[in-house]
C-alpha positions in Angstrom: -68.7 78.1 67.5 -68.4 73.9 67.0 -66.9 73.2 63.5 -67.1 69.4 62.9 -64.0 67.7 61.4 -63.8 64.1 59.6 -60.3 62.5 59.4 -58.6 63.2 62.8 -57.7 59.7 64.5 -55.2 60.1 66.5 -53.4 63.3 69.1 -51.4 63.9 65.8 -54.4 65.0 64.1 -55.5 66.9 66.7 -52.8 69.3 67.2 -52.3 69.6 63.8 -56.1 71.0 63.3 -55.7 72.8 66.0 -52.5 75.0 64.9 -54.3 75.4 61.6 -57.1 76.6 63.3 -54.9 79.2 65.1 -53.1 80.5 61.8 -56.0 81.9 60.9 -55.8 85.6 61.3 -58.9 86.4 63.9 -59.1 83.2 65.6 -58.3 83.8 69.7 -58.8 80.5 70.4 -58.8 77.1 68.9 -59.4 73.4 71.1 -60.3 70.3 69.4 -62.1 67.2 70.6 -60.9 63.9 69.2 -63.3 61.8 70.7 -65.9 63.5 69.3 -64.6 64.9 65.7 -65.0 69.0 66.7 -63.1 72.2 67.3 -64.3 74.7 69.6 -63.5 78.4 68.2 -63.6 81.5 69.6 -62.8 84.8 66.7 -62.3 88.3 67.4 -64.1 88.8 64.0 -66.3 86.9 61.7 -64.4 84.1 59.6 -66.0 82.3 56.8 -67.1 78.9 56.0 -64.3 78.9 53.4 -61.7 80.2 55.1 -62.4 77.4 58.0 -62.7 74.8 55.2 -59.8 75.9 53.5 -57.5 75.9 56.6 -58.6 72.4 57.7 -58.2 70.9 54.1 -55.1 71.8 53.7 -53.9 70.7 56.7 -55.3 67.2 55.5 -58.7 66.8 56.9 -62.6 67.5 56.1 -64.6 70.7 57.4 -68.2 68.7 58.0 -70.2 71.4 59.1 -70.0 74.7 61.3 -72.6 75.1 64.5 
């Protein structure tokens, strides 16, 4: 799945997305695209909008939209 993210400017941002991304529990695989604002995911199980949203805000940075 592509989850959009608003806020990331620099390789900073993106590794810190991305380990949030990987803390949460059933998520196999997490690899963000700075140069285009998104995060592919791959899950082992089905993860909410909230829990995506919730990971990404509190790691500083906007959930836009989930594909």
């Amino acid at each position: 799945m592509k989850l959009y993210v608003d806020g990331m400017t620099c390789e900073h941002c993106k590794m810190h997305v991305e380990e949030a991304l990987k803390g949460i529990k059933g998520v196999k695989k997490a690899e963000v695209n700075l140069d285009n604002g998104t995060a592919e995911v791959e899950t082992k199980k089905e993860i909410s909008f909230d829990t995506f949203k919730n990971a990404i805000e509190e790691a500083g940075y906007m959930l836009v939209k989930i594909e």
